[in-house]
C-alpha positions as CSV (number, residue, x, y, z in Angstrom):
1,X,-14.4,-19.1,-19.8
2,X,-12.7,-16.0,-19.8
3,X,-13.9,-12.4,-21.9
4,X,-10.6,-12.5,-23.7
5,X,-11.4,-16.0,-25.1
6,X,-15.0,-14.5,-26.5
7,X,-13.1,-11.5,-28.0
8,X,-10.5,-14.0,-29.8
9,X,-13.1,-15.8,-31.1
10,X,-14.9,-12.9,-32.8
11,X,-12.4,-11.6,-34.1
12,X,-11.4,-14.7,-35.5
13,X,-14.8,-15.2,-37.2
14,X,-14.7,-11.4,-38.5
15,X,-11.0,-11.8,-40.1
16,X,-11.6,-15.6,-41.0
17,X,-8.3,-15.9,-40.3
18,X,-5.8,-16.8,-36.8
19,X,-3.2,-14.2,-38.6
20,X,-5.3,-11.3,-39.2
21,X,-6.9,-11.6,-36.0
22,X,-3.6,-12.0,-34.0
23,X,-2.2,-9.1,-35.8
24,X,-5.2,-6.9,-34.9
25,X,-5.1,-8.4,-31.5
26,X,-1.2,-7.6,-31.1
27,X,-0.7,-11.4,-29.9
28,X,1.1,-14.2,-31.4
29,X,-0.5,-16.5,-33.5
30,X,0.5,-19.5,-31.4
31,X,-1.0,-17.9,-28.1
32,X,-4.4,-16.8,-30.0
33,X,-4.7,-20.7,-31.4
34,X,-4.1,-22.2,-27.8
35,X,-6.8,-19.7,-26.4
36,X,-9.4,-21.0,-28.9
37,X,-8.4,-24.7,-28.5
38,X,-9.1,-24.0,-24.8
39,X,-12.6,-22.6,-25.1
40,X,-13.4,-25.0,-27.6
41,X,-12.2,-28.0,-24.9
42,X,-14.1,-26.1,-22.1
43,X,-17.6,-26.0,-24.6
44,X,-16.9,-30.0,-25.8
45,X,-17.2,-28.8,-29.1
46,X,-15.5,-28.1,-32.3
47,X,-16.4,-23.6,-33.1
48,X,-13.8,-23.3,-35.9
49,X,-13.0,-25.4,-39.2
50,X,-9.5,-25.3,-40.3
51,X,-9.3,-24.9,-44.5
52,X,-7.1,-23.6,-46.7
53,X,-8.2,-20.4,-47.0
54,X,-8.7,-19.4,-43.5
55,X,-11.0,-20.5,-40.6
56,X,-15.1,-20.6,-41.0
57,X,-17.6,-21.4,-37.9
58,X,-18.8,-24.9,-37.6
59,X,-22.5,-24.8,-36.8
60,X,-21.9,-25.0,-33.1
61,X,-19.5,-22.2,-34.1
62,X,-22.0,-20.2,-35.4
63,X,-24.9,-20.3,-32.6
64,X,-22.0,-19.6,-29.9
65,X,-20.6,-16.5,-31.8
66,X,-24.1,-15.3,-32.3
67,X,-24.9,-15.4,-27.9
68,X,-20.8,-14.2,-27.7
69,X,-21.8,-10.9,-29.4
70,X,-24.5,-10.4,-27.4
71,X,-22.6,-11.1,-23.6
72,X,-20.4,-8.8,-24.6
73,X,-22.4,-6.2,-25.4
74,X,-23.4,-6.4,-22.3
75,X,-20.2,-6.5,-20.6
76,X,-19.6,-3.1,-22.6
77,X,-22.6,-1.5,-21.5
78,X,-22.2,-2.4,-18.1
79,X,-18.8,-0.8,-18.3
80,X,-19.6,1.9,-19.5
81,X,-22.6,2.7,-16.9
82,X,-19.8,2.1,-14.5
83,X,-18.2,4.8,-15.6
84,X,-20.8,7.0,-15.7
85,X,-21.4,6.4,-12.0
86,X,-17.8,6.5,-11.1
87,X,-17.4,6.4,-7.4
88,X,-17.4,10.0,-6.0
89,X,-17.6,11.8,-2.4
90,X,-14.5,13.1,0.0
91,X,-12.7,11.2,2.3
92,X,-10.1,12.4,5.4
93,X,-6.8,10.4,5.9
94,X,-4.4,10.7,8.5
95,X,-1.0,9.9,8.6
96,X,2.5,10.7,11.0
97,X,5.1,12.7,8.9
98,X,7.3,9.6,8.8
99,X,4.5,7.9,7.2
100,X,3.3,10.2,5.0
101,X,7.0,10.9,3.5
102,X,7.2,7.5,2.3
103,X,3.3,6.7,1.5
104,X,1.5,10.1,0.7
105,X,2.4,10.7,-2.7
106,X,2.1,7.2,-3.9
107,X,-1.2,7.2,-2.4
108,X,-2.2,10.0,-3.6
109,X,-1.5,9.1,-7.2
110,X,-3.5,5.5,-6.9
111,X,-6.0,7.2,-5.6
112,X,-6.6,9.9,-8.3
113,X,-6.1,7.0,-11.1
114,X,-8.4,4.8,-9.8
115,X,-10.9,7.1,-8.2
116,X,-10.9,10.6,-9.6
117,X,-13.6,12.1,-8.5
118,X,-13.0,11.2,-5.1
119,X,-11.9,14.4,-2.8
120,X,-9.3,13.8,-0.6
121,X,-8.3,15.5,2.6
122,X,-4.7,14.5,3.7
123,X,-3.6,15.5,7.4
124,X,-0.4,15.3,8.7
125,X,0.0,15.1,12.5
126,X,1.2,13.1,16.1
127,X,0.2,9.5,15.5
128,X,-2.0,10.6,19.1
129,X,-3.4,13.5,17.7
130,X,-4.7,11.7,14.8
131,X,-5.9,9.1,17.1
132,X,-8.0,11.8,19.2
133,X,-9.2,13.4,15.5
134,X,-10.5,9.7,14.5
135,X,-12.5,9.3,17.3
136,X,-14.0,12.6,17.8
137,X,-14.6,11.8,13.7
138,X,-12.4,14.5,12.3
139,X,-11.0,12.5,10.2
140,X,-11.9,8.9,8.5
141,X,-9.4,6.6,9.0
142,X,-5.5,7.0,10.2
143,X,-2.4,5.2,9.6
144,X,-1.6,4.2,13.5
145,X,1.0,2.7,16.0
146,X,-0.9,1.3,18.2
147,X,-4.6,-0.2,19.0
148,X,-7.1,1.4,21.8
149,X,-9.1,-0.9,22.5
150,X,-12.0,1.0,24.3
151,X,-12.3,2.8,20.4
152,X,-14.8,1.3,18.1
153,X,-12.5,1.5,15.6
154,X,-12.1,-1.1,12.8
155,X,-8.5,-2.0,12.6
156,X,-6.2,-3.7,9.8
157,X,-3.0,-4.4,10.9
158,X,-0.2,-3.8,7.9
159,X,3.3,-3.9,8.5
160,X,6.4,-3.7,11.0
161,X,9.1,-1.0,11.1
162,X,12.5,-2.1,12.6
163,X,13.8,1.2,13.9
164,X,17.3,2.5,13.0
165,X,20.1,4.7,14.4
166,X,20.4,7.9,12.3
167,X,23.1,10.2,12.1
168,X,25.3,12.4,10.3
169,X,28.4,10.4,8.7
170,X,31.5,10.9,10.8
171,X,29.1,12.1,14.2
172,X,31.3,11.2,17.2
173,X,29.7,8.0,18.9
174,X,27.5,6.9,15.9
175,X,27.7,2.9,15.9
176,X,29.3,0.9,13.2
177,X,28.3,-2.4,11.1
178,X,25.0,-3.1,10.0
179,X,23.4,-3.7,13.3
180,X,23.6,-2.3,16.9
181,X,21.7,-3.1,20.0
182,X,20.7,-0.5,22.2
183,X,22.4,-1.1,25.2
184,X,25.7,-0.9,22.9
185,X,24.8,2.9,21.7
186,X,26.8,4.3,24.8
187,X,26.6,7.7,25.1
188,X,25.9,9.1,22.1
189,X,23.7,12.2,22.0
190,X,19.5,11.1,20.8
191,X,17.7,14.1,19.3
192,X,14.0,12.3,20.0
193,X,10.5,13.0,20.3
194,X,9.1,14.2,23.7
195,X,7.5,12.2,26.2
196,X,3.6,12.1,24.5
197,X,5.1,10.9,21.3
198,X,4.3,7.4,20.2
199,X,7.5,6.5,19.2
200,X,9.0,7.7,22.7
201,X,6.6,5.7,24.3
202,X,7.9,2.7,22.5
203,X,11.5,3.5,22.7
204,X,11.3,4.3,26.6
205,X,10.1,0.9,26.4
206,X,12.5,-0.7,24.9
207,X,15.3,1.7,26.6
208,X,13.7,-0.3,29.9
209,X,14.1,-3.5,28.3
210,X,17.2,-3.4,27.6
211,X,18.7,-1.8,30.4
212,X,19.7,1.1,28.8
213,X,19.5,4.9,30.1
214,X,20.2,7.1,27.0
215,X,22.3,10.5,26.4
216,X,19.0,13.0,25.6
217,X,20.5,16.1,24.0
218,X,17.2,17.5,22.5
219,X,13.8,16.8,22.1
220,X,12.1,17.6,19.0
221,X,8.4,17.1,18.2
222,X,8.4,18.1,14.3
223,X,10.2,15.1,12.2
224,X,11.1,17.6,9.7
225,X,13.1,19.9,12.3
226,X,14.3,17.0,14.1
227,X,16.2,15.5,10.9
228,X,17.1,18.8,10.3
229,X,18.9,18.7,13.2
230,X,20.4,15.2,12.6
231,X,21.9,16.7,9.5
232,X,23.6,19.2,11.1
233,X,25.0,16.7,13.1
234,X,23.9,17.9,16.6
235,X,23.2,14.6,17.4
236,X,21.7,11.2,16.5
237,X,17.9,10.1,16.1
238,X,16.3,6.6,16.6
239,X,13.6,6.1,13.8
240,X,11.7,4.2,11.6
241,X,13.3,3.7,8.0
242,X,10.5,5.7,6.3
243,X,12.5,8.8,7.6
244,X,14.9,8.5,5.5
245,X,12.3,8.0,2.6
246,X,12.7,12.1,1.7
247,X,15.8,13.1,-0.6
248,X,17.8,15.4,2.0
249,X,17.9,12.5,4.4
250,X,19.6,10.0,1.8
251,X,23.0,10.2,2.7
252,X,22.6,10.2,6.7
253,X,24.0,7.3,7.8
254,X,21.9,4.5,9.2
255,X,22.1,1.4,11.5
256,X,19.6,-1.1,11.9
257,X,18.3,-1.4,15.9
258,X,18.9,-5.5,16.5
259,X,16.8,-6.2,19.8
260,X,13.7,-7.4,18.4
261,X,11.6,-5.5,20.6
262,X,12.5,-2.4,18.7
263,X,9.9,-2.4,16.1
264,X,6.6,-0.6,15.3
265,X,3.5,-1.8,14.4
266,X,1.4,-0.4,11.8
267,X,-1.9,-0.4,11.0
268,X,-5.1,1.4,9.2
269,X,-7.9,2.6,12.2
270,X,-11.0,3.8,10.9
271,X,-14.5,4.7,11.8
272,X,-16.3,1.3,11.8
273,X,-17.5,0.1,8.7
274,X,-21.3,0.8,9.2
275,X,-19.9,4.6,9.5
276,X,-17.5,4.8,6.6
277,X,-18.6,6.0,3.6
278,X,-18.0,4.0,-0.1
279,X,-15.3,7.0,-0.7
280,X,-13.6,5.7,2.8
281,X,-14.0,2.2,1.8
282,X,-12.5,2.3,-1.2
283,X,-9.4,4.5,0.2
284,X,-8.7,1.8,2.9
285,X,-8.0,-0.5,-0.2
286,X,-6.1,1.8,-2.1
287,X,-4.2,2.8,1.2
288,X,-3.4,-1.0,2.1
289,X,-3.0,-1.3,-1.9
290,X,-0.1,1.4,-2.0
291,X,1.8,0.4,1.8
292,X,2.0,-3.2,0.5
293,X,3.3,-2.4,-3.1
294,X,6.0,0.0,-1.6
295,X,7.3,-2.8,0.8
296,X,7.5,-5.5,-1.5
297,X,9.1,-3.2,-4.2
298,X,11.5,-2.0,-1.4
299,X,10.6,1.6,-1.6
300,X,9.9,1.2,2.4
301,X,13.2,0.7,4.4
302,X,13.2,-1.8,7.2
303,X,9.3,-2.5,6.7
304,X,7.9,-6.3,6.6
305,X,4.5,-7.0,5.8
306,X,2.3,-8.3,8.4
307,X,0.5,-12.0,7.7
308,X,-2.9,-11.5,5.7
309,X,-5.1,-10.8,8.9
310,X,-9.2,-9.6,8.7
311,X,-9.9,-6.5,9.8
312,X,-11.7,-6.1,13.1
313,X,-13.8,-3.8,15.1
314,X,-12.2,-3.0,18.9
315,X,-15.4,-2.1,20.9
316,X,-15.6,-0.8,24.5
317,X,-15.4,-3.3,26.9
């Protein structure tokens, strides 16, 4: 039995009528019939008499529309005492610049429509910086590359990022077709992050892997620099998709890294659950909310959505 089904019938029972009551409804006449039919096939009993002037309860009719009003009185109130004790308190969230040019705003916005009296505190930083900031409790929760195992964090792991070549169009050495493995980039310039970066970490891994030695030409720590560099055509950059999420970067052209290898893992660290707060609960939802939606509506290049996993808690050995 569903609260739509009780609402039909009132308002069937207050009009006398399917018509009137579909019209006030703003359904079809057809739909608000089959809706009645059902509840009337899920009760084993007949609530309405069909005559020519309308519809009028049946007796059965009657004593259920008389216990309808009153469950959904008090599915009103309790809405309403929900929203007089709407979920409130501040909550810290940290995310890499690549991340947060493709997530923050859209989080942002779910968050304020479904919990507006929540404060939140956004921070922008080195995926290892934000790791140090979670667990010295700086911040709440994180948007991560990689697990630490000796952290009592609690950890939901989200989504993959294949990596892409990024360049200015016409940039001498910048690889063709829609895919390119690493050890085929040659010796084309790399504008990359330094050596404490995540993402350095994983590409001098995968550099290893395949064999590869690569052509540095500058090392840039800030992604917003470092693309402004790319732009200027000073050299290539190896990144996630999500940093080409901001406008000025649209029209850089982009190849897809093939070896397999080549990908980053994302996921939402937090405090553990006993520590975080309702507010920090509910913006791990939205968070997980909001990075799914933008990868199924393709607003997240190269991203694929990890298999429904629990979340977990990584304690010290």
């Amino acid at each position: 039995m569903e609260l739509r089904q009780l609402r039909y019938f009132l308002s069937v029972i207050e009009h006398g009528s399917m018509g009137k009551a579909a019209l006030e409804l703003g359904v079809v006449t057809s739909a608000l019939s089959q809706q009645i039919s059902r509840l009337e096939s899920e009760l084993a009993t007949r609530l309405l008499q069909r005559t020519s002037n309308g519809v009028v309860p049946t007796d059965a009719g009657l004593a259920f529309w008389r216990q309808a009003q009153l469950a959904l009185r008090h599915v009103d109130d309790a809405a309403l005492a929900a929203r007089a004790a709407r979920l409130s308190g501040h909550v810290s969230i940290g995310m890499a610049p690549s991340t947060a040019s493709v997530l923050g705003v859209a989080f942002m916005q779910a968050m304020r429509e479904r919990y507006p009296d929540v404060r939140l505190r956004i921070v922008e930083s080195l995926s290892g910086y934000l790791g140090s900031m979670l667990s010295a409790r700086q911040i709440d929760l994180a948007v991560l590359f990689r697990e630490e195992p000796a952290q009592r964090w609690s950890v939901l792991p989200l989504l993959d990022e294949r990596l892409f070549v990024i360049g200015a169009n016409g940039l001498d050495g910048m690889p063709e077709g829609e895919s390119v493995r690493l050890g085929k980039l040659g010796g084309l310039g790399l504008i990359l992050p330094s050596g404490p970066h995540g993402l350095r970490t994983l590409l001098a891994a995968a550099f290893k892997r395949a064999k590869y030695e690569p052509r540095i030409v500058a090392e840039v720590d800030g992604l917003a620099l470092l693309m402004d560099f790319v732009r200027s055509g000073m050299g290539a950059t190896i990144q996630p998709g999500a940093a080409l999420a901001r406008p000025e970067n649209a029209a850089l052209a982009s190849v897809s890294v093939a070896d397999v290898y080549a990908t980053r893992p994302n996921m939402i660290a937090s405090v553990s659950d006993d520590e975080l707060s309702p507010a920090g609960l509910a913006a791990r939802v939205v968070l997980a909310d909001v990075a799914r939606q933008l990868v199924r509506e393709g607003r997240w290049p190269g991203a694929r959505l990890r298999r429904q996993e629990s979340s977990r808690n990584l304690k010290a050995s």
